[in-house]
N, C-alpha and C positions, 0 to 999 in steps of 0.2 A: 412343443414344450420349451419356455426357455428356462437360461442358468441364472434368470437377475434374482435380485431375491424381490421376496414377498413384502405385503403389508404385515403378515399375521409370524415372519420370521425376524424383521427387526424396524418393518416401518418403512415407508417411503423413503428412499435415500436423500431424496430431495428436503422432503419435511424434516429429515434429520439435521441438515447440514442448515436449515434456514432457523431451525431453532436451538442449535448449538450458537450459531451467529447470535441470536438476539439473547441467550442464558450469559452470555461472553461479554456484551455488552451490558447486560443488566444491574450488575451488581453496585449500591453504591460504592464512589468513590470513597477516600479516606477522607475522614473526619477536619483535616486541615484543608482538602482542596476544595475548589469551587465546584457546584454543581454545574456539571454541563449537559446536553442532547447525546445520544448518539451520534447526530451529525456534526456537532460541535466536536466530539472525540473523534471520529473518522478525520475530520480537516486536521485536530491536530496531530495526529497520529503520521496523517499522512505530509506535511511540512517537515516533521520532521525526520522523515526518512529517504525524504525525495531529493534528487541531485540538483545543482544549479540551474539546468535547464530544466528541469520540472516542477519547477516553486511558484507556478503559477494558478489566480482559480480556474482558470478554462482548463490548464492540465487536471488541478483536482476535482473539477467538474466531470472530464473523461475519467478520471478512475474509480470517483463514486458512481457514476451513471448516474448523474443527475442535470435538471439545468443550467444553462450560466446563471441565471438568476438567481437560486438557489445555493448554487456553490457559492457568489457573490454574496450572499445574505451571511453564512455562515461565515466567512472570512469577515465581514463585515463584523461582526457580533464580538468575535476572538480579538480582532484587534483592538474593539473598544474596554474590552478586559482585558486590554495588555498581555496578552498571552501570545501573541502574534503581530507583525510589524510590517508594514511596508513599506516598499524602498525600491526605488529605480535602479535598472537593469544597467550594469556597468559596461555592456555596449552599447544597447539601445533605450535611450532616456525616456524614450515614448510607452515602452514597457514596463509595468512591476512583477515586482519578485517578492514571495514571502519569504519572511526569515522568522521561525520560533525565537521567543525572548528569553531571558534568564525564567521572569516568571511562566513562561509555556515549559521547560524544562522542566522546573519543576513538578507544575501541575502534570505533568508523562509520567512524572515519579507515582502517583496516585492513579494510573490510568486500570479500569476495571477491568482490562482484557491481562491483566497480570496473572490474575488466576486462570484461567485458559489454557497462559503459553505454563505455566506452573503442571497443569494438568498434561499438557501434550510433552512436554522436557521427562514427564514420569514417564510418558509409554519408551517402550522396548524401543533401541535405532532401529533395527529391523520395521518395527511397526512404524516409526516415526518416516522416516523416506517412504515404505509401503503410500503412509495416507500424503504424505507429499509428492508424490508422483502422480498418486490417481486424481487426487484433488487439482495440481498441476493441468493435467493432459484433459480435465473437467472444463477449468477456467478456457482453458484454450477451443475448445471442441464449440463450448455455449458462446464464447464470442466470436468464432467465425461464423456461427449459424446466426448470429445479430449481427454481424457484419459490425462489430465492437471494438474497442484498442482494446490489447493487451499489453496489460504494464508485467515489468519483471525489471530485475538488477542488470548492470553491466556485464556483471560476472556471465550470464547469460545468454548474451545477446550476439545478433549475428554481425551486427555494427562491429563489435569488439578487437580489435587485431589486437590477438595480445603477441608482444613483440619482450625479446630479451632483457633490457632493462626498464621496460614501461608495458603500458598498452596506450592505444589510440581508438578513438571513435571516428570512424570512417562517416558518421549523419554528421556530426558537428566541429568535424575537423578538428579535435582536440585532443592533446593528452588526457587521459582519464588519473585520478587521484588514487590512493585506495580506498580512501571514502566513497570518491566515485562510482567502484568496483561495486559495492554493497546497496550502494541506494537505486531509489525504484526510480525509471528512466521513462517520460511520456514518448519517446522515439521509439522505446523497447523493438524488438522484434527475433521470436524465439527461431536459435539455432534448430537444424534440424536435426542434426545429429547432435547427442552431447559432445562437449569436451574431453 
């Protein structure tokens, strides 16, 4: 016998978490912003909270799990709505880098996943880390069994030397910001131990 639970106690977990994702994402937006895809909101959801080295589509191609072409369409789409901008990589010119625009800012002001994080800010801390751990140690467990990236923050990462009056990324040789510290990093790679 095992301890997982049942369909008939609260539902496949699986089917829970895939339709929580698509209720999260459902809602319309507010009446001033532009209608977008879910894939449209995931791109810009994810521009703008990704660090300098991950403003790329092949990085937001690895963290939706989708194809280049695919991620390329959708970045394609955003920037023709000016909600999204491209721009050469200030080391390497052969590269671009997305950067959210005034008008992508704002339309984030309108983004559907508002009521969500509204809903999850409700639950109990205790309950709130509870499902961020398991959901955490979820993401990680399904991606090394798809042999997957796993994106996470600096604050996390094994790269991270955090040092006395800074930290450093030991993958890209650089001082880290504290913006940097927060946004999600396609080098990611989760500490084994916490901090």
């Amino acid at each position: 016998m095992t301890d997982a639970i049942t369909h008939q106690e609260g539902g496949d977990l699986a089917d829970l978490i895939l339709y929580l994702a698509r209720l999260g994402q459902s809602c319309p937006s507010a009446p001033d912003a532009m209608p977008l895809t879910s894939a449209q909101w995931a791109a810009l959801r994810y521009f703008a909270r990704a660090n300098r080295f991950s403003r790329t589509p092949s990085a937001f191609s690895d963290f939706h799990a989708t194809t280049r072409g695919t991620a390329s369409q959708t970045v394609k789409s955003l920037v023709a709505l000016k909600l999204l901008e491209r721009r050469s990589h200030d080391h390497d010119g052969r590269s671009t880098v997305i950067e959210v625009t005034e008008a992508g800012q704002a339309q984030l002001r309108a983004d559907p996943m508002r009521d969500l994080r509204a809903v999850l800010d409700a639950l109990p801390v205790a309950q709130q880390r509870a499902l961020a751990t398991a959901l955490g140690q979820t993401i990680q467990d399904l991606a090394a069994r798809r042999m997957a990236p796993v994106f996470g923050t600096c604050s996390d990462c094994n790269h991270c030397e955090t040092r006395p009056l800074d930290c450093f990324c030991r993958s890209t040789q650089t001082a880290l910001s504290p913006s940097d510290m927060q946004a999600i990093c396609v080098g990611f790679q989760p500490v084994l131990t916490p901090r």
